[in-house]
C-alpha positions as CSV (number, residue, x, y, z in Angstrom):
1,X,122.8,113.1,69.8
2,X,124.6,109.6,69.3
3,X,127.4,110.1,71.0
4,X,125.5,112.3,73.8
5,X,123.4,109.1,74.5
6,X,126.1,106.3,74.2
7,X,128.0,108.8,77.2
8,X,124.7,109.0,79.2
9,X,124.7,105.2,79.6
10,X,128.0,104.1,79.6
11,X,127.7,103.1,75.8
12,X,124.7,100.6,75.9
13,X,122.4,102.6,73.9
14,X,123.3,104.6,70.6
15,X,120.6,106.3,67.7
16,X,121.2,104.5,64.6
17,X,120.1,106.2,61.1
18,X,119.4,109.7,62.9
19,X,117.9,112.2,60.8
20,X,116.8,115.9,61.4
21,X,118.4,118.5,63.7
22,X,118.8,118.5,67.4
23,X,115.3,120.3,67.7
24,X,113.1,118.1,65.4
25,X,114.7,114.5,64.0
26,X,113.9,111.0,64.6
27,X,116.0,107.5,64.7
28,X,116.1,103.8,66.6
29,X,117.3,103.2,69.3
30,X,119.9,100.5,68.9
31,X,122.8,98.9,71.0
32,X,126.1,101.0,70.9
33,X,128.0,99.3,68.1
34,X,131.4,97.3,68.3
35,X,134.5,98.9,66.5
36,X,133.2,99.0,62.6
37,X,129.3,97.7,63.7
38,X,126.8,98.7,62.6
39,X,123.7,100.0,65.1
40,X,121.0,97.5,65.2
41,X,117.8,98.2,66.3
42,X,117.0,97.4,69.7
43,X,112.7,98.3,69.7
44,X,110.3,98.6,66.8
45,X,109.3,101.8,65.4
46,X,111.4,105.2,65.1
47,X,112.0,107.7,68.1
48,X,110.6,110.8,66.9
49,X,111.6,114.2,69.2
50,X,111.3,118.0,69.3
51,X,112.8,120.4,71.5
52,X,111.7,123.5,71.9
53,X,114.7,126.4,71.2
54,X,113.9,127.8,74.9
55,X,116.2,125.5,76.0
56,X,119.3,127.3,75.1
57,X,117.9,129.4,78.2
58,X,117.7,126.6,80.1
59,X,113.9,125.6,80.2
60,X,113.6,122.3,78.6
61,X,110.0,121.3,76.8
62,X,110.7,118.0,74.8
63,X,108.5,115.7,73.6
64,X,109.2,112.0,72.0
65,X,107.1,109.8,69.9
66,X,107.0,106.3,68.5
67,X,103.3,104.9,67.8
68,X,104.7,101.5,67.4
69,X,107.0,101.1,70.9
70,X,105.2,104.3,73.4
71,X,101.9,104.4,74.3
72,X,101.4,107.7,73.8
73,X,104.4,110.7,73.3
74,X,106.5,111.4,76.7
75,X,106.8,115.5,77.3
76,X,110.0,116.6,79.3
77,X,109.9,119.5,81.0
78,X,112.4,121.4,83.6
79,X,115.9,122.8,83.4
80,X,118.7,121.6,82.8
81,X,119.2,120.1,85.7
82,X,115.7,118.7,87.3
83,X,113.1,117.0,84.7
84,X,109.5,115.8,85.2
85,X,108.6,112.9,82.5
86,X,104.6,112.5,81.9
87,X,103.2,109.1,82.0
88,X,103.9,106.8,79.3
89,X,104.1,103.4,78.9
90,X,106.5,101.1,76.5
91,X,107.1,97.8,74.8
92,X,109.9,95.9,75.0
93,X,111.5,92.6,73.7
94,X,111.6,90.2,76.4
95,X,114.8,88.8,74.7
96,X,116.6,92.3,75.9
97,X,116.8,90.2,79.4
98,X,119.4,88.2,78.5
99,X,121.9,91.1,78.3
100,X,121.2,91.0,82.3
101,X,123.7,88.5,82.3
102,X,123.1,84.9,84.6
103,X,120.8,82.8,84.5
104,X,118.9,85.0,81.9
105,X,121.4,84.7,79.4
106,X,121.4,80.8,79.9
107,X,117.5,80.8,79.8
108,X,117.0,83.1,76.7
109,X,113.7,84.4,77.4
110,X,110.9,85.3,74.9
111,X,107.6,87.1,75.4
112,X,106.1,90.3,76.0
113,X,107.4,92.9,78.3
114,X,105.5,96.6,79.1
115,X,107.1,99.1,81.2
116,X,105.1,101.8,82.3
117,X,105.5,104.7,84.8
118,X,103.9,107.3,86.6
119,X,105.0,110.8,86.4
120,X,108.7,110.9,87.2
121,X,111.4,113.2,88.5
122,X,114.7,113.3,87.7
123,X,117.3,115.6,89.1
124,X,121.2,116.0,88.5
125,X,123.7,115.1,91.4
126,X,126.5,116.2,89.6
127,X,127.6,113.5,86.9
128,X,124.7,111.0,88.4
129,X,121.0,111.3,88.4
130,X,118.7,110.9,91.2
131,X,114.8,109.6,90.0
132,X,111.8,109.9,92.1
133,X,108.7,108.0,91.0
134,X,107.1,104.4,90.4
135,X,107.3,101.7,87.5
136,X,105.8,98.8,86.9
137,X,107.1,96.1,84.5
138,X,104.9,93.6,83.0
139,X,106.2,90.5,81.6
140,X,103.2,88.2,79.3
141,X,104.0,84.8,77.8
142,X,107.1,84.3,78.8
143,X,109.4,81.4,77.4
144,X,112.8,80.1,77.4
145,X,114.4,78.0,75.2
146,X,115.6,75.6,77.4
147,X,112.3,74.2,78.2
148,X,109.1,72.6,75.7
149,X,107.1,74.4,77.7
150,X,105.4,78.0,76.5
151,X,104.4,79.7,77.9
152,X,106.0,79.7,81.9
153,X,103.6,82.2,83.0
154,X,103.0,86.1,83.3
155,X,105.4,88.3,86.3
156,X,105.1,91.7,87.5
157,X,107.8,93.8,88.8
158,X,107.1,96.9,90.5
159,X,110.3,99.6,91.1
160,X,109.8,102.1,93.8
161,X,112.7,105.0,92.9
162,X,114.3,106.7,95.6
163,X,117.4,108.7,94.3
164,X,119.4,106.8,92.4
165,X,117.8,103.5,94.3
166,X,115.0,101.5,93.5
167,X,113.1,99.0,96.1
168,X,112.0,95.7,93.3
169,X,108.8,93.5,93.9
170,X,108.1,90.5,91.8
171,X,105.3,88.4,91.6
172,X,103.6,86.1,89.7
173,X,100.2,86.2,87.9
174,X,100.2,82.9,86.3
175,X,102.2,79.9,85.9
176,X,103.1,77.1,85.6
177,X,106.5,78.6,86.8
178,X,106.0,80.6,90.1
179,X,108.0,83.6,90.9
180,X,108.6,86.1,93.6
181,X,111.2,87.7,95.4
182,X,112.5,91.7,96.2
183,X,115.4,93.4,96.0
184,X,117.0,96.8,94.8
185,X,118.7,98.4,92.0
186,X,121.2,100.2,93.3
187,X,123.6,102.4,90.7
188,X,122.5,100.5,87.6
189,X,123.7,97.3,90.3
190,X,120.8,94.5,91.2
191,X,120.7,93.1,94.7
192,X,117.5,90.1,94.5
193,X,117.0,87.2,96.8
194,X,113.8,85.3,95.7
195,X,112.5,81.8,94.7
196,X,111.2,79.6,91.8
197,X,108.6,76.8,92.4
198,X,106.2,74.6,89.6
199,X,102.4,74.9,90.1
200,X,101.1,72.3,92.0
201,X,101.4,69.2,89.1
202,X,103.4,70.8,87.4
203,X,106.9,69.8,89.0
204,X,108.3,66.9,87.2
205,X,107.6,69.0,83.6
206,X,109.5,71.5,85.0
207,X,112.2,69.8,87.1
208,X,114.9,70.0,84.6
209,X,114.4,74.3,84.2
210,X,114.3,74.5,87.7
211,X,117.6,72.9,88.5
212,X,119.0,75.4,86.2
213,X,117.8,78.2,88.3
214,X,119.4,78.3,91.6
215,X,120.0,76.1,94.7
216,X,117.4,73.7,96.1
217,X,115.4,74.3,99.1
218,X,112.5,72.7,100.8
219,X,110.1,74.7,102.9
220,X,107.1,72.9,104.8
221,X,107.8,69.5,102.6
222,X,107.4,71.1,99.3
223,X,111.0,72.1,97.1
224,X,111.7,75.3,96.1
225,X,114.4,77.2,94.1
226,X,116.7,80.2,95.8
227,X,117.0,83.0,93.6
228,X,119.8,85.0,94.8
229,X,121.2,87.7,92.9
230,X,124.3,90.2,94.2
């Protein structure tokens, strides 16, 4: 199962401290280890799954469990090559966003991040998949250790998925730091243009994060940061 998952996504993800059989077993998820690393975890709680035998027929019925990360089990059902995923919801570790590379790896975020989803499709296109269905992302609290102030505010990020495309949306549902911008995920590739801005008073406490942020802009006499991401 390890190795099966560590192919699936290009090595980013592996199962550490997997016990059980492919039909019923359980073990974190953790980053795919260095040469000689161990896997550490990467969310709380252990991934618990069951697969029903009929899938060496080639009708999948999965389910997967963890009280402390999912809202409630995800069931998998199809073939082997279309699924349908119920609606679940799951919570993440805002630090994961520094592995997005720049700025977030300059910022460090912290906080609280929930990713939830609609029922979703997923189909094979030979060694790709193609996804059909809506998420949201909600990020709470959210700090960075390059700035006193905690918490920044609260985002949203919607993803509309088209194939193996996803139209972004983000906006921001408090502050001091405002967000927004769209953009796509193309491939596992992000395309973003968007802009940072302090809450009206708030500009000279945040002055200094800003400038790490992007280019500056002015827009009807007030400043603004260019978030551009391709």
């Amino acid at each position: 199962m390890s190795v099966v998952l560590e192919k699936q996504t290009g090595g980013r993800f592996s199962l550490g401290d997997a016990q059980g059989t492919l039909w019923n077993g359980s073990a974190f998820l953790g980053g795919a280890p260095g040469s000689g690393a161990a896997v550490a975890p990467l969310l709380p709680g252990r991934f618990a799954w069951r697969v029903s035998p009929l899938a060496l027929v080639g009708s999948v019925d999965a389910e997967l469990a963890n009280p402390q990360a999912l809202s409630q089990p995800v069931r998998i059902t199809g073939s082997w090559s279309a699924w349908t995923i119920s609606p679940a919801a799951i919570t993440l570790p805002a630090e994961r966003l520094a592995a997005l590379g720049a700025p977030l790896n300059t910022l460090q975020p912290s906080g609280r991040m929930t990713l939830s989803w609609q029922q979703l499709q997923i189909a094979r296109q030979g060694q790709q998949a193609a996804m059909t269905g809506a998420m949201q992302l909600l990020l709470d609290d959210i700090a960075s250790r390059l700035s006193p102030i905690r918490p920044l505010g609260a985002y949203k990020v919607t993803l509309d998925w088209r194939g193996q495309q996803a139209q972004m949306q983000l906006t921001s549902t408090r502050g001091p730091l405002l967000l927004s911008g769209s953009g796509k995920l193309d491939r596992g590739r992000m395309q973003f243009s968007g802009r940072a801005e302090a809450e009206a008073g708030q500009e000279q406490r945040l002055a200094n994060l800003l400038n790490l942020l992007g280019q500056r802009r002015s827009e009807g006499g007030k400043d603004y940061i260019s978030l551009e991401f391709k």
